[in-house]
Each structure stands twice: as C-alpha cells, then as structure tokens.
PyMOL commands that place a pseudoatom at each C-alpha (Angstrom):
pseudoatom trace, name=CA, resn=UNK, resi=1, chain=A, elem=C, hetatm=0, pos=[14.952, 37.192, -12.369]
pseudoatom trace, name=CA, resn=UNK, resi=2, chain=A, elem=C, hetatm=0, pos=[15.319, 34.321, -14.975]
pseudoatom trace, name=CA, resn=UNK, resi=3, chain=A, elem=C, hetatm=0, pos=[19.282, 35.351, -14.921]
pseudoatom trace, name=CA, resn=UNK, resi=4, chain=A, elem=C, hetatm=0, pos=[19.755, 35.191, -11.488]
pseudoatom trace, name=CA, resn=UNK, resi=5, chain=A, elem=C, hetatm=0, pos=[18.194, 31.604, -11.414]
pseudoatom trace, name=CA, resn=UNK, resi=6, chain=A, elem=C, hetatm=0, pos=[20.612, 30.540, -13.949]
pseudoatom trace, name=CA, resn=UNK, resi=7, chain=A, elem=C, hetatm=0, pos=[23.574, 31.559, -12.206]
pseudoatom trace, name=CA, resn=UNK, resi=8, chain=A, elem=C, hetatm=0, pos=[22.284, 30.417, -8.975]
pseudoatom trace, name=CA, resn=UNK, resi=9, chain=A, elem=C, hetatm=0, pos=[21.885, 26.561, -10.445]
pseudoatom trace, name=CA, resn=UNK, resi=10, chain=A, elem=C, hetatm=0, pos=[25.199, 26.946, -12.290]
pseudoatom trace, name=CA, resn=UNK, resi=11, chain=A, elem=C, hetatm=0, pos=[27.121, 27.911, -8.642]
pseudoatom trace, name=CA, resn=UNK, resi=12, chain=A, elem=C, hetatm=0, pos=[25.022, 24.899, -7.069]
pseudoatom trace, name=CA, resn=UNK, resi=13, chain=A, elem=C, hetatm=0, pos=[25.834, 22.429, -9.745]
pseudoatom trace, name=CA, resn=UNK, resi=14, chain=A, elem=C, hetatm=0, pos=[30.027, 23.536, -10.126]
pseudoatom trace, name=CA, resn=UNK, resi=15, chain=A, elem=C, hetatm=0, pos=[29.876, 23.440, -6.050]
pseudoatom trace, name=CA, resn=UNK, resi=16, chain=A, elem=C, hetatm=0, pos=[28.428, 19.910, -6.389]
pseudoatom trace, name=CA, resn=UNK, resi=17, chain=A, elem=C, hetatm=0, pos=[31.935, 18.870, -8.686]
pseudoatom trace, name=CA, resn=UNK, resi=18, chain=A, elem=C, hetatm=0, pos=[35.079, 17.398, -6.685]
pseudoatom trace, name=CA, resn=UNK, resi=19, chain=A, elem=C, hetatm=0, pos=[37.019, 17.825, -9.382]
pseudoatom trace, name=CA, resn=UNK, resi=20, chain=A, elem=C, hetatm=0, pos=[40.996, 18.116, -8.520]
pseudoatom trace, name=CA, resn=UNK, resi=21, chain=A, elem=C, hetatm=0, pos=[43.373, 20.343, -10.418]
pseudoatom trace, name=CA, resn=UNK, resi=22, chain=A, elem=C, hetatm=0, pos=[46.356, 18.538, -11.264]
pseudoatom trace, name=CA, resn=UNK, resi=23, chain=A, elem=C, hetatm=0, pos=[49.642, 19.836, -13.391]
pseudoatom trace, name=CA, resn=UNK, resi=24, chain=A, elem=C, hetatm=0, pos=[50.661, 18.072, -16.812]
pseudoatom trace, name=CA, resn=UNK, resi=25, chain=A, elem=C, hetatm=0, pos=[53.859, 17.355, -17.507]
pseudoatom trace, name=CA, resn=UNK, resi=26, chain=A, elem=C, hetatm=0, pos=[53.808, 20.290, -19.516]
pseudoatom trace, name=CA, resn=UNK, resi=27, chain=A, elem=C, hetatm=0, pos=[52.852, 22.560, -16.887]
pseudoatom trace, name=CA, resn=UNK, resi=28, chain=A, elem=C, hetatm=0, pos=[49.368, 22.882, -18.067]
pseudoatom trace, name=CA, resn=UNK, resi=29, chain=A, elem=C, hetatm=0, pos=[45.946, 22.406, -16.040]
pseudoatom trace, name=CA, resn=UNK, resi=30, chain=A, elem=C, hetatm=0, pos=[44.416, 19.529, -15.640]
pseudoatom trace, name=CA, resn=UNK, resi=31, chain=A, elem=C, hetatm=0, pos=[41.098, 19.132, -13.903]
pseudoatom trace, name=CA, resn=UNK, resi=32, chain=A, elem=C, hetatm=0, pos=[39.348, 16.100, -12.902]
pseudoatom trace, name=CA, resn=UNK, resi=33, chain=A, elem=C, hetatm=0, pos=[37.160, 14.253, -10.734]
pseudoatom trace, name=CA, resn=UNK, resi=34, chain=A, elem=C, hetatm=0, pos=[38.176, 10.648, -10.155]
pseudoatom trace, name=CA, resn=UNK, resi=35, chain=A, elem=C, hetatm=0, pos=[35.415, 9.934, -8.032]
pseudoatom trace, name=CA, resn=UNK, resi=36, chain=A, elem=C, hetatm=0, pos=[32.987, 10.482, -10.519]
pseudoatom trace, name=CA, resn=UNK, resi=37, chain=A, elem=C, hetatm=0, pos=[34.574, 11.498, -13.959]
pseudoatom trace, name=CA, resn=UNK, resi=38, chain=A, elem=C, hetatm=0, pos=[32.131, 12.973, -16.883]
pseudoatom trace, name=CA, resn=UNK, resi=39, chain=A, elem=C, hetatm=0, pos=[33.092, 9.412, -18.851]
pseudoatom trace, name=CA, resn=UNK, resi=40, chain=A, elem=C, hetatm=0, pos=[35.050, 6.602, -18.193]
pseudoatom trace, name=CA, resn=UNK, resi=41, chain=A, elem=C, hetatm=0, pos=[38.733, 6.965, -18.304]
pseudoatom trace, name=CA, resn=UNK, resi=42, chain=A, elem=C, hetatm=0, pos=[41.590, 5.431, -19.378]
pseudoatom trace, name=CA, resn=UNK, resi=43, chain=A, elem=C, hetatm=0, pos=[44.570, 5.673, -16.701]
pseudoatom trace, name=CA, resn=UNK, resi=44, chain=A, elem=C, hetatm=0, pos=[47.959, 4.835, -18.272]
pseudoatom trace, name=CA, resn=UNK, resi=45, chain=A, elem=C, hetatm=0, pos=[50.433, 5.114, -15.518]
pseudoatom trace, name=CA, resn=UNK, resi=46, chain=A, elem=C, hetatm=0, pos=[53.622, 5.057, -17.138]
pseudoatom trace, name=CA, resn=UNK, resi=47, chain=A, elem=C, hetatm=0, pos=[57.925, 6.494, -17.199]
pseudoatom trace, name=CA, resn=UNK, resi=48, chain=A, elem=C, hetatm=0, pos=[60.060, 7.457, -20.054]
pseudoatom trace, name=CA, resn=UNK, resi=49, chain=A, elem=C, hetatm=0, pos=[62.559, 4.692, -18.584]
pseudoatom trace, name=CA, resn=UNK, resi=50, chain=A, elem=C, hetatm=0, pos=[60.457, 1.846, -18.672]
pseudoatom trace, name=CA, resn=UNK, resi=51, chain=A, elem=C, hetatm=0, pos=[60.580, 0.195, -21.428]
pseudoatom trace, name=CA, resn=UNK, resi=52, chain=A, elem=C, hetatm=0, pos=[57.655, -1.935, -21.633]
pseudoatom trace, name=CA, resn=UNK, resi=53, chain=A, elem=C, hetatm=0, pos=[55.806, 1.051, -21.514]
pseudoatom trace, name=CA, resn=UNK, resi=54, chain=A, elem=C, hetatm=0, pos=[57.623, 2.174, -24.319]
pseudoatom trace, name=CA, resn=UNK, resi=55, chain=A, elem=C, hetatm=0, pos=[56.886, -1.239, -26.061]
pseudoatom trace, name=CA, resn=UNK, resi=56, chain=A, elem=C, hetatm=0, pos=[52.694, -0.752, -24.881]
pseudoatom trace, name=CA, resn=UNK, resi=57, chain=A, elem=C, hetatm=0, pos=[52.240, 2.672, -26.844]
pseudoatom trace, name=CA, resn=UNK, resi=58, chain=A, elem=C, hetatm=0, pos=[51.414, 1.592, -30.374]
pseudoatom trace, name=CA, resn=UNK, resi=59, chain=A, elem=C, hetatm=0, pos=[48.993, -0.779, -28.890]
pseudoatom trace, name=CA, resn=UNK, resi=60, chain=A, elem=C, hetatm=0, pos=[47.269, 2.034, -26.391]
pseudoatom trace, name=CA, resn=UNK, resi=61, chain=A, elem=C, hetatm=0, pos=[47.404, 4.565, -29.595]
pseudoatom trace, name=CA, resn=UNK, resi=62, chain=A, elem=C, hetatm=0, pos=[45.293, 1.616, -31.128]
pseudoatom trace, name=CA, resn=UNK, resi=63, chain=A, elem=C, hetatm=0, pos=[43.060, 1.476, -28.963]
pseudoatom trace, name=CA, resn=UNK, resi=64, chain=A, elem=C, hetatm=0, pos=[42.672, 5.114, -28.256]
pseudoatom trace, name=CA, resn=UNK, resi=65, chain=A, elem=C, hetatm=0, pos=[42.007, 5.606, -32.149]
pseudoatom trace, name=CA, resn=UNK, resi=66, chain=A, elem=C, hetatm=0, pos=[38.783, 2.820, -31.531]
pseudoatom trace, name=CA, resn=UNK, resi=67, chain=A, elem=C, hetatm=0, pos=[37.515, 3.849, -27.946]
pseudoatom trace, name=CA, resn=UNK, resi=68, chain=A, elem=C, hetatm=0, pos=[36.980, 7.534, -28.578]
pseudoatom trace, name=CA, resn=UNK, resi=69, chain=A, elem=C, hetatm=0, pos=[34.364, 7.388, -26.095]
pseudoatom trace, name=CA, resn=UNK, resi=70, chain=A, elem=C, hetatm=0, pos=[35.870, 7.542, -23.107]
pseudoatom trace, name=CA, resn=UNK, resi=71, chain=A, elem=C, hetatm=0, pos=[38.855, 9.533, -21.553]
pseudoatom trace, name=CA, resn=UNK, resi=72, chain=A, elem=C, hetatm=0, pos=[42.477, 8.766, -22.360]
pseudoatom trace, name=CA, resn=UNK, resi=73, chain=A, elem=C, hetatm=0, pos=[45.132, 10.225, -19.070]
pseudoatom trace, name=CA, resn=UNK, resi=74, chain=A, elem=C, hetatm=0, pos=[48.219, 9.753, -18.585]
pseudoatom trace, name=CA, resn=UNK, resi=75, chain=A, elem=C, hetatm=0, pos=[49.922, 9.142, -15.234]
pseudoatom trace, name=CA, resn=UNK, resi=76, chain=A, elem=C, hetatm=0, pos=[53.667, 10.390, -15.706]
pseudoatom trace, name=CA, resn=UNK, resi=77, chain=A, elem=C, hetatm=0, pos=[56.234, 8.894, -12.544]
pseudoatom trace, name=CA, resn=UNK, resi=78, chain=A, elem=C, hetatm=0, pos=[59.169, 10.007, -13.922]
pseudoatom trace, name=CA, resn=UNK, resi=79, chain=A, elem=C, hetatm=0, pos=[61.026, 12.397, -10.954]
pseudoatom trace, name=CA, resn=UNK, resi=80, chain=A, elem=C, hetatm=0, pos=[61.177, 14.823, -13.782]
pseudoatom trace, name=CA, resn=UNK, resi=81, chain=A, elem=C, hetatm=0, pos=[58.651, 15.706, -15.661]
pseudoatom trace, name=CA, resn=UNK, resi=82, chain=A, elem=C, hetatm=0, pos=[60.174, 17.273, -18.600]
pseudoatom trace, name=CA, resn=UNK, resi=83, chain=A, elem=C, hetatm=0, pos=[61.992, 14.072, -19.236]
pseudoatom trace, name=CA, resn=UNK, resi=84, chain=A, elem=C, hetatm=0, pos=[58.035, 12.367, -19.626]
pseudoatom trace, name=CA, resn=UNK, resi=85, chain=A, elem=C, hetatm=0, pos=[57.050, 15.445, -21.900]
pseudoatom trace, name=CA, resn=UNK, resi=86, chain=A, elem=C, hetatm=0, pos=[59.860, 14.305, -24.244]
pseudoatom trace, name=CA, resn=UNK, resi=87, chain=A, elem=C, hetatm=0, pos=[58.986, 11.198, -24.625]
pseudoatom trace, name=CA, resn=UNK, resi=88, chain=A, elem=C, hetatm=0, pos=[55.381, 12.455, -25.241]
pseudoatom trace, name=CA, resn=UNK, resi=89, chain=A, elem=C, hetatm=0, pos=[56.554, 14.701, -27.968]
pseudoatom trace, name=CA, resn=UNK, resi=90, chain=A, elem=C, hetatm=0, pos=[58.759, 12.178, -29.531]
pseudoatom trace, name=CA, resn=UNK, resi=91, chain=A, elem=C, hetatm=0, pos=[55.723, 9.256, -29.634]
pseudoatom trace, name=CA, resn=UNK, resi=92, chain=A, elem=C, hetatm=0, pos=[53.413, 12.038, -30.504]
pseudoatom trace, name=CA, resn=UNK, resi=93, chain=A, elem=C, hetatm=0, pos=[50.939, 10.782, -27.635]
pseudoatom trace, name=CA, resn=UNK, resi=94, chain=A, elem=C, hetatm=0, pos=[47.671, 11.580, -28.346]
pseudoatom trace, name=CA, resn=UNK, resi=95, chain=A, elem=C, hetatm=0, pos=[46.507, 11.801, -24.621]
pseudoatom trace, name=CA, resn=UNK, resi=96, chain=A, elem=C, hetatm=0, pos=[47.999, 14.201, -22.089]
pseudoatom trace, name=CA, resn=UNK, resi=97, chain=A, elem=C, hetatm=0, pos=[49.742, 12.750, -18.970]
pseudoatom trace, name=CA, resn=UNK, resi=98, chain=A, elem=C, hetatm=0, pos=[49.515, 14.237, -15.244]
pseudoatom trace, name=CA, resn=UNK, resi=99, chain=A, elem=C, hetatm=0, pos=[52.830, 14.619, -13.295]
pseudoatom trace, name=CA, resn=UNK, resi=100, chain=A, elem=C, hetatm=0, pos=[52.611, 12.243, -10.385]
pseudoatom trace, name=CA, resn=UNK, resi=101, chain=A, elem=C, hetatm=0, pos=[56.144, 11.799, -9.397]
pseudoatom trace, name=CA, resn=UNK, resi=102, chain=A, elem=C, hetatm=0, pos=[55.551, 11.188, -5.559]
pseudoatom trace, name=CA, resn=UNK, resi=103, chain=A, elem=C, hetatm=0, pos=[53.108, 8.641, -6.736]
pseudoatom trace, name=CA, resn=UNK, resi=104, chain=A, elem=C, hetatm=0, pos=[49.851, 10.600, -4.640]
pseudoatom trace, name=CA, resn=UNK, resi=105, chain=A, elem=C, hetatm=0, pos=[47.234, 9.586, -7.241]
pseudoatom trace, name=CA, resn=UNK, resi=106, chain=A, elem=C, hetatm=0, pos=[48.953, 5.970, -8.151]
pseudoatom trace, name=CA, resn=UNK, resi=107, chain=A, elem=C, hetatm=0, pos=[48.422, 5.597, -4.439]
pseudoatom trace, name=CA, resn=UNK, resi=108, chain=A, elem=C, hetatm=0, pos=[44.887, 6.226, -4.468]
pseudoatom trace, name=CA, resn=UNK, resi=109, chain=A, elem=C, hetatm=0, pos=[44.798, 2.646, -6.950]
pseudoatom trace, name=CA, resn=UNK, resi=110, chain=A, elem=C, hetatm=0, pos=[46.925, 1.341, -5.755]
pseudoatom trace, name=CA, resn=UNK, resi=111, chain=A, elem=C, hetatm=0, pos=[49.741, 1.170, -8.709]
pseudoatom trace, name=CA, resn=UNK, resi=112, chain=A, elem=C, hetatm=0, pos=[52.842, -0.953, -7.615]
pseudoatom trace, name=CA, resn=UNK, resi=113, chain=A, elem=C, hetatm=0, pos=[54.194, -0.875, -10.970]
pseudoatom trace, name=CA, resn=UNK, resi=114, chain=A, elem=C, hetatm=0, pos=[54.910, 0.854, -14.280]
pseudoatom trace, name=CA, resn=UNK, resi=115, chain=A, elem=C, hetatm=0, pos=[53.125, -0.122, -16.682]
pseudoatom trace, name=CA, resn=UNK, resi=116, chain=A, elem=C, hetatm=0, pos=[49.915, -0.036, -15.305]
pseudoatom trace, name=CA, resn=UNK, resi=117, chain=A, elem=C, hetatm=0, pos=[46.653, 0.302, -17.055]
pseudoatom trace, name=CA, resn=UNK, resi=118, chain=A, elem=C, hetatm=0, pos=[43.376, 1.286, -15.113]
pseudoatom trace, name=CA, resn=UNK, resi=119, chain=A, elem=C, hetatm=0, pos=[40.106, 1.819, -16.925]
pseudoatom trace, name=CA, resn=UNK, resi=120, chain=A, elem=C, hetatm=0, pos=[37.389, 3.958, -14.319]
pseudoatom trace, name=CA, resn=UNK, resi=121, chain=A, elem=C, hetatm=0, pos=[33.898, 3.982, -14.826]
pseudoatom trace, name=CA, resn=UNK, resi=122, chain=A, elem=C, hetatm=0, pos=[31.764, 6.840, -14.313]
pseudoatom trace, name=CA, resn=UNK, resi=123, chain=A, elem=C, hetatm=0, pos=[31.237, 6.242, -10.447]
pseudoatom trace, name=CA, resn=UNK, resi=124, chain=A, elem=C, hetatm=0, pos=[34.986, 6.337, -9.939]
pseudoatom trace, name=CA, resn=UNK, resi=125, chain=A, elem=C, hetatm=0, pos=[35.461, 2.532, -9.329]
pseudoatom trace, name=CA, resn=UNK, resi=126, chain=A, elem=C, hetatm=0, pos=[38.589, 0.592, -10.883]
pseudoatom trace, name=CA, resn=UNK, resi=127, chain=A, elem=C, hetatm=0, pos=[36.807, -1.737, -13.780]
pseudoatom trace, name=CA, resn=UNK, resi=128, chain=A, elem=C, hetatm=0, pos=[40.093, -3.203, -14.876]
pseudoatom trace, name=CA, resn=UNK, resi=129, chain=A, elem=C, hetatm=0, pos=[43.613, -3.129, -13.558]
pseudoatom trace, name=CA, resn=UNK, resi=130, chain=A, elem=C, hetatm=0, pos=[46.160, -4.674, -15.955]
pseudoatom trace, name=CA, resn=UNK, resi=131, chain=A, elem=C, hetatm=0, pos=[49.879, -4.184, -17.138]
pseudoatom trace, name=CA, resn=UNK, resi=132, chain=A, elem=C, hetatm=0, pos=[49.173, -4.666, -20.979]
pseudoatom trace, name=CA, resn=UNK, resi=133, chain=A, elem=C, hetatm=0, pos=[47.013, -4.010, -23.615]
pseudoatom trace, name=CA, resn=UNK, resi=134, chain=A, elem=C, hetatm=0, pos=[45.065, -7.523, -23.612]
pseudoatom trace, name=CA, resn=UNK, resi=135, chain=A, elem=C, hetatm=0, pos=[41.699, -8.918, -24.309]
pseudoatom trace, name=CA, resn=UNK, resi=136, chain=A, elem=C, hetatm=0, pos=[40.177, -7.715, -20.599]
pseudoatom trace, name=CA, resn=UNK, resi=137, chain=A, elem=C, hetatm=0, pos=[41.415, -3.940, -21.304]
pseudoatom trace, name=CA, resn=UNK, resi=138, chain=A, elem=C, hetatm=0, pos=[39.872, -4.363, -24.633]
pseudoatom trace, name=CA, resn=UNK, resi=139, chain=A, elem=C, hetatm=0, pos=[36.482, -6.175, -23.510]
pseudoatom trace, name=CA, resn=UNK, resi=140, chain=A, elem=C, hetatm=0, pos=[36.320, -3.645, -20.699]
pseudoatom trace, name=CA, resn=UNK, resi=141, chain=A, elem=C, hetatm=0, pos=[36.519, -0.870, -23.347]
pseudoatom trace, name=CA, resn=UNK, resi=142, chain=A, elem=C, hetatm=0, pos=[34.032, -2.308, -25.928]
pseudoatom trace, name=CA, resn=UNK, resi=143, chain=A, elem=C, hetatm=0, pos=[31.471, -2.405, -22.418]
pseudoatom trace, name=CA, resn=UNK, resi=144, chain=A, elem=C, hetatm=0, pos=[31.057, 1.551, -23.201]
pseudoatom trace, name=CA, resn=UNK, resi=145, chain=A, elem=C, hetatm=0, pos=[30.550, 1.634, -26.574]
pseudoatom trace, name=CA, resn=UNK, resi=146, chain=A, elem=C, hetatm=0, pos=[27.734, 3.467, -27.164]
for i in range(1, 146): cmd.bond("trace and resi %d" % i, "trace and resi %d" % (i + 1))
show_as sticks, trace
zoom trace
C-alpha cells in the first residue's frame, strides 16, 4: 500500500511540472520550466558572430564561478548550431546553451538583441534584462545568495 502511495504522489507532483524539453547545441536534452524554474536562472542569449558576446564571456565565467546558486543557460541564435558548439568548446563554457535559432524562446522575453542577459526568478518573471555584465546583473545576483 505504502508503495503505491508513493508512486501515486510522484505521478501527481511530475504532472504538476511544465517543464519544456529543449535541444542543446550539442544535440543533448534539455529540460526546463521557465515559468517556474527549480532556482533562478541565468539566460545568456548569445551567437558565435557577435562579438561583444565574445568580449562578455570572461566576465559571465566570473560571475558564474561566484553565483553558483542559481542556474547558468545559454540561449544559442546562431542558424547553425554546431557553429555555437564550437565556440563553446573553444571558450570552454561552463554552462550549456539551448539552440534557439528561430528565436521561439527569445520571443517569449522579448530579446531584440545579441547580447542579452536575463536573470529569472523562481516564479518565472524577468528580474533583470541587460546587454552586459554590470553592477544591476551583479546586484540582482548577490539578491539570491543564500
């Protein structure tokens, strides 16, 4: 009896998740829930042809290395994606990046531009939209420190 309980609350809960699969630029699964993510997360909507988001990864690597509390993503726009997964082999990225060529999650924020730095909180809503690495992105990190 006690078993079947268990996996009776285990289907509820997993039914009550929205999470979205979503392919990496590696071709790996990704799953998540925007609308209400575990933690906060770090969105880093970004191309291998841009170059200031070339010129923002040291910085976001920084800050990764300090804000291990909440989720690091990237958003890959490149048309290709294996020409994203380079680049994140070369910079040895430390956070894996989502293929969103056709821009259908950017969308959902809103992202007009690359780079483009969103930080979620745990219900889902945009705390801080930015292009750079700056004193709000980091202020709006330190807010989940725990």
């Amino acid at each position: 009896m006690n078993r079947i309980l268990t996996l009776v609350i285990m289907l509820f809960v997993s039914s009550l998740s929205n999470a979205t699969e979503y392919s990496s630029i590696h071709g790996e699964t990704i799953k998540i829930d925007f609308n209400a993510p575990t933690k906060p997360i770090v969105l880093i909507v970004w191309a291998s042809w841009c170059g200031y988001c070339m010129a923002e990864i040291p910085h976001l690597k920084k800050e990764f290395s300090e804000h291990g509390n909440v989720q690091w993503l990237g958003l890959n726009v490149n048309k290709n994606p294996q020409d994203g997964a380079e680049i994140e082999l070369k910079k040895s990225l430390p956070w894996r990046s989502i293929s969103d060529p056709d821009l259908i999650i950017g969308d959902q924020f809103n992202v007009r531009g690359t780079p483009t730095l969103l930080v979620l909180n745990t219900q889902g809503q945009v705390v801080h939209k930015g292009r750079r690495v700056d004193a709000d992105f980091k202020a709006t990190l330190d807010s989940f420190a725990p």
